[in-house]
C-alpha positions in Angstrom: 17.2 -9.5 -0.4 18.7 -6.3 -1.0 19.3 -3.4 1.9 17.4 -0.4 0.3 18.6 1.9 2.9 16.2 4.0 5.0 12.3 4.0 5.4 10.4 6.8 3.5 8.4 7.6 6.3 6.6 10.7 4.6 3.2 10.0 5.4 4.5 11.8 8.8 4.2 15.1 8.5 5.8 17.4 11.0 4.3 20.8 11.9 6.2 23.9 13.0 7.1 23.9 16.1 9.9 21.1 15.7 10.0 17.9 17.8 10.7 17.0 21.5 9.7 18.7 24.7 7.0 20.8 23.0 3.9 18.7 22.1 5.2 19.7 18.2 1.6 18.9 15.9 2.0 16.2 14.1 -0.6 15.3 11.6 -0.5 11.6 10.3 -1.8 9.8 6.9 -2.9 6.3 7.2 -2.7 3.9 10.2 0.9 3.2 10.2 1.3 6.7 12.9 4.2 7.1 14.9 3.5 5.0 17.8 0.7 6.9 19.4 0.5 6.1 23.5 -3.0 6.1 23.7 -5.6 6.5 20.8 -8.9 7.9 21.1 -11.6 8.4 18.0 -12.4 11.7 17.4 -15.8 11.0 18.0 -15.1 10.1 21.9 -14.1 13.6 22.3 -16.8 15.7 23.7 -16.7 19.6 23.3 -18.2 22.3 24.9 -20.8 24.7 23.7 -18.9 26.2 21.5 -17.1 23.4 20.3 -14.3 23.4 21.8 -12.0 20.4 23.7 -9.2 21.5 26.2 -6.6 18.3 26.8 -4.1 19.5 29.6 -1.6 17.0 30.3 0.5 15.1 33.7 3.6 17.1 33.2 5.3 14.0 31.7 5.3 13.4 28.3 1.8 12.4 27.4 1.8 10.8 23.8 -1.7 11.1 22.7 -3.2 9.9 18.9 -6.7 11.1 17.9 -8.0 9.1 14.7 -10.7 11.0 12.5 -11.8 11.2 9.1 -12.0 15.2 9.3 -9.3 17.2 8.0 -7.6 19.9 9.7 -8.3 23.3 8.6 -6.1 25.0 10.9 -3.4 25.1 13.2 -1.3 26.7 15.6 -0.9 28.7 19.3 -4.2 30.3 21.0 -4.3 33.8 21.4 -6.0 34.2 25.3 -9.2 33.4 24.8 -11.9 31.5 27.4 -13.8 28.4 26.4 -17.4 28.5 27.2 -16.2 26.3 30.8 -14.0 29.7 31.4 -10.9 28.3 30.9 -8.3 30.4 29.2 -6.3 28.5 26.6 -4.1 30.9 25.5 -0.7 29.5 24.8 -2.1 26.5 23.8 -1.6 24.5 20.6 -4.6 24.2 18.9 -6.3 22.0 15.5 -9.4 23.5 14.1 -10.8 20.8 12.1 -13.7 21.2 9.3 -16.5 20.8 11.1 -15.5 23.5 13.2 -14.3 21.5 16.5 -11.2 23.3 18.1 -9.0 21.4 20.2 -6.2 22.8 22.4 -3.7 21.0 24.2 -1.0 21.7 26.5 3.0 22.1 25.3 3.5 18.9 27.5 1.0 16.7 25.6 2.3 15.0 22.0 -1.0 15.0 19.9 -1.0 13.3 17.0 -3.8 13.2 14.4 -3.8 9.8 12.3 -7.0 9.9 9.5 -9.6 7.1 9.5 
């Protein structure tokens, strides 16, 4: 067996924001993720009224992989904005997914999102 040098891994796909110490969005195709911490379903994720999820994390390096079969329509850092439970998530990283769903974590949270 031949050595055929480093593993393609391009099914990761990092978003801006780079990596380390910044909960960098990371958006994952497949099952074979980065090793994820712990891994919820999409579907165990309960929003608010307005459809919105707010993940804050220890203040220690949470690594965090949500599995779902909806794409994500956008991306990026909340303007200040309250959710519908008043709690002001600007600063936060956020996915927008298709259906709408807006989730916001914190900068010391790593979210991954791995597709069903």
């Amino acid at each position: 067996m031949t050595d055929t040098g480093p593993i393609d891994r391009s099914d990761d796909l990092p978003l801006p924001g780079g990596e380390g110490g910044g909960g960098a969005p990371r958006l994952a195709a497949g099952s074979a993720a980065v090793e994820p911490g712990i891994v919820l379903s999409f579907a165990d994720l309960l929003p608010d009224a307005n459809g919105e999820i707010v993940i804050l994390g220890p203040g220690g390096g949470l690594r965090l992989s949500i599995v779902t079969d909806q794409k994500v329509a956008d991306f990026g850092i909340a303007d200040s904005h309250l959710t519908a439970d008043g709690f002001d998530v600007g600063g936060l990283s956020y996915f927008m997914f298709e259906g709408g769903t807006k989730l916001y974590y914190s900068p010391d949270v790593d979210v991954t999102i791995a597709t069903a």
